[in-house]
C-alpha positions in Angstrom: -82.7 14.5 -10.1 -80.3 11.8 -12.0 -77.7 14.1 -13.6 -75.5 11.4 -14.4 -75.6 10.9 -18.6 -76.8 7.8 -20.0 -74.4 5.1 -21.2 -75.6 2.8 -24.2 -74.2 -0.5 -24.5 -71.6 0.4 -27.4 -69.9 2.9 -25.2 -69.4 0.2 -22.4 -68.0 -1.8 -25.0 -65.9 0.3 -26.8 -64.7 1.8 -23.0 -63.6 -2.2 -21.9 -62.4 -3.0 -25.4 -58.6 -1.9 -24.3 -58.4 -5.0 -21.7 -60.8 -7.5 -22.5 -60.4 -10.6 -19.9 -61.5 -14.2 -20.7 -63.7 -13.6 -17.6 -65.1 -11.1 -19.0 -66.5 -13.5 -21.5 -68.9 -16.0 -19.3 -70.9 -18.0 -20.9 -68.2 -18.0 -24.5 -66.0 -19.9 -22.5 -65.7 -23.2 -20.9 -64.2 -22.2 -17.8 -67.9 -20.7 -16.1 -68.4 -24.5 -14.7 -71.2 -25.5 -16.7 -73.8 -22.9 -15.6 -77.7 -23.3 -16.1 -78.0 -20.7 -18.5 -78.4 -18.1 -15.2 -76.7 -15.6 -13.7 -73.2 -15.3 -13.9 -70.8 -13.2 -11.9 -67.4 -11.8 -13.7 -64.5 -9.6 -13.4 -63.5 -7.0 -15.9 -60.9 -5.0 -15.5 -60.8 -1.8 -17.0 -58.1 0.4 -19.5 -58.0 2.2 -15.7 -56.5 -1.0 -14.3 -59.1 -0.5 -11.8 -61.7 -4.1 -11.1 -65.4 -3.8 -11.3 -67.5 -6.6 -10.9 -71.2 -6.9 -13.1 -73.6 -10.0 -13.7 -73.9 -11.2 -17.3 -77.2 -12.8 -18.2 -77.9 -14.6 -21.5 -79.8 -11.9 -23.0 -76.5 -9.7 -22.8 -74.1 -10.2 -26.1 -71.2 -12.2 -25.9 -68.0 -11.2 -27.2 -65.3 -12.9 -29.6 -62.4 -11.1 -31.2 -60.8 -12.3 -34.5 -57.8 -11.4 -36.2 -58.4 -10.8 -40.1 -55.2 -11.9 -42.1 -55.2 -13.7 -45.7 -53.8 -16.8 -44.4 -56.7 -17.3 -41.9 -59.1 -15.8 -39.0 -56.9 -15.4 -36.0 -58.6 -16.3 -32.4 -58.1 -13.0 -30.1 -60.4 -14.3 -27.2 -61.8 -15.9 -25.3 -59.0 -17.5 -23.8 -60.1 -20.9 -26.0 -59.9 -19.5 -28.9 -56.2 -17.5 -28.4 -53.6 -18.2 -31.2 -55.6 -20.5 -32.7 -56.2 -20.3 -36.8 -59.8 -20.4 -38.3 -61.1 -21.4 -34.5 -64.6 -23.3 -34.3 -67.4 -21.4 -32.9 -69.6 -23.2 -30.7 -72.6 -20.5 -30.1 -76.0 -21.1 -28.2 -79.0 -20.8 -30.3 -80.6 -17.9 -28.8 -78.3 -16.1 -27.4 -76.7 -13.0 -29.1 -72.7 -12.7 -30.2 -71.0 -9.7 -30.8 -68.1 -11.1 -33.6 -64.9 -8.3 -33.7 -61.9 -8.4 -35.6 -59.4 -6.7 -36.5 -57.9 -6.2 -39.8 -54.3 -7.4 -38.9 -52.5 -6.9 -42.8 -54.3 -4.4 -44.7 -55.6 -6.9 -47.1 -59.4 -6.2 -47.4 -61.4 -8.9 -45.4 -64.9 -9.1 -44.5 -66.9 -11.9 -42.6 -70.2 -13.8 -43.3 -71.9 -16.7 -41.3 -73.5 -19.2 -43.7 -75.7 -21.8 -43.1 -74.5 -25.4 -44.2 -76.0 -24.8 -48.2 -73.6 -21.6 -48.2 -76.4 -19.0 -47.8 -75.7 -15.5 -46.1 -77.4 -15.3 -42.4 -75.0 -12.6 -41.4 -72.6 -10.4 -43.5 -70.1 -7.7 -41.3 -69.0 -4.4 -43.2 -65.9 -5.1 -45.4 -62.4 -3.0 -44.0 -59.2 -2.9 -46.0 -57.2 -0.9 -43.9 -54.5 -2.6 -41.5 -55.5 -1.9 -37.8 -59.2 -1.5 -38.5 -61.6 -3.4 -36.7 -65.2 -4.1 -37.2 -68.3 -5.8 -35.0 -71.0 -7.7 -36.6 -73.9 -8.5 -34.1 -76.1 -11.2 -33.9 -78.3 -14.2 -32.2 -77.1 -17.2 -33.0 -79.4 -19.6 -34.6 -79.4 -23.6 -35.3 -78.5 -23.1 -39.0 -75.6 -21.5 -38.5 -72.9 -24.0 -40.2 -69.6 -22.1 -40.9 -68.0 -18.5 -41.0 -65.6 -17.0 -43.7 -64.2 -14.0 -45.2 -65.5 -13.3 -48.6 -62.3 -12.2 -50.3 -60.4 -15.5 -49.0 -63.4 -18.2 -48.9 -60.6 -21.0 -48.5 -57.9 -19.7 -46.5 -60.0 -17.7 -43.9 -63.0 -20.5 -43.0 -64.1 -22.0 -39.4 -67.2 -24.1 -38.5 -69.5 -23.1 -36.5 -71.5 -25.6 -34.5 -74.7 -24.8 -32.1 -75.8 -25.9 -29.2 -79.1 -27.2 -28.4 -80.2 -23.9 -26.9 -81.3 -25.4 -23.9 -79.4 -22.7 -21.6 -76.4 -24.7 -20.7 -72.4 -23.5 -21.1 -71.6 -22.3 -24.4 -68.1 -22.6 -25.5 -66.0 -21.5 -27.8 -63.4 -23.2 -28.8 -60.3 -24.0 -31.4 -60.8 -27.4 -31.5 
């Protein structure tokens, strides 16, 4: 008799979200000493200040957070990517990314990832209000070139470069 209720992978998220680490974030960072592509142990710690540990394989979606201001995307996290303005993505073909950000001045933003002739591959829902923050999903594939928002193409650009999909580290970076 399991009588405890079912957790989808959303909920985990959205429960985590308070205090993401850069741990939390194996694989998107270049601190998980070069794995194979395998199993990965982290740490998360949770808005309970309590610390769980869980394995992360490549089939799980990785995590970056944005900030979504007219002047430019703001790396959140991984730890790579903090402070810096319209970071570069470095994402493993294959493997699936969850993008968030936050709308950070009430302007209305909303993100696309274009191959390098400019076409759509993936489009998040627009926001306009300050604080609001949005999660576009996707596996990242070898045509994906750059990422911008479409209501400030120049200001609010970042590359995007791929891996060879071979299962080695992938990074993210502000490089």
């Amino acid at each position: 008799m399991d009588s405890e209720p079912k957790v989808d992978r959303r909920t985990v998220l959205e429960m985590t979200s308070v205090a993401l680490p850069t741990a939390l974030l194996a694989g998107c960072t270049s601190d998980n000493g070069g794995g194979s592509g395998g199993e990965t142990t982290t740490t998360e710690s949770t808005a309970t200040e309590s610390t769980t540990t869980r394995s992360t394989t490549k089939s799980e979606s990785q995590t970056v957070r944005l900030g979504a201001k007219t002047g430019g995307w703001v790396g959140k996290a991984p730890k790579a990517i903090a402070g810096k303005q319209n970071p570069t993505l470095t994402l493993t073909p294959g493997q699936q990314y969850t993008v968030e950000w936050t709308n950070l001045d009430g302007k209305e933003h909303e993100l696309l990832v274009v191959d390098g002739s400019g076409k759509t591959l993936e489009k998040s829902d627009d926001a306009e209000e300050q604080g609001k923050t949005v999660s576009l999903t996707f596996t990242a594939s070898k045509e994906m070139n750059q990422y911008y928002c479409e209501y400030h193409p120049q200001a609010m650009r970042g590359d995007v470069e791929t891996g060879s999909g071979d299962g080695g580290t992938t990074t993210t970076t502000g490089e």
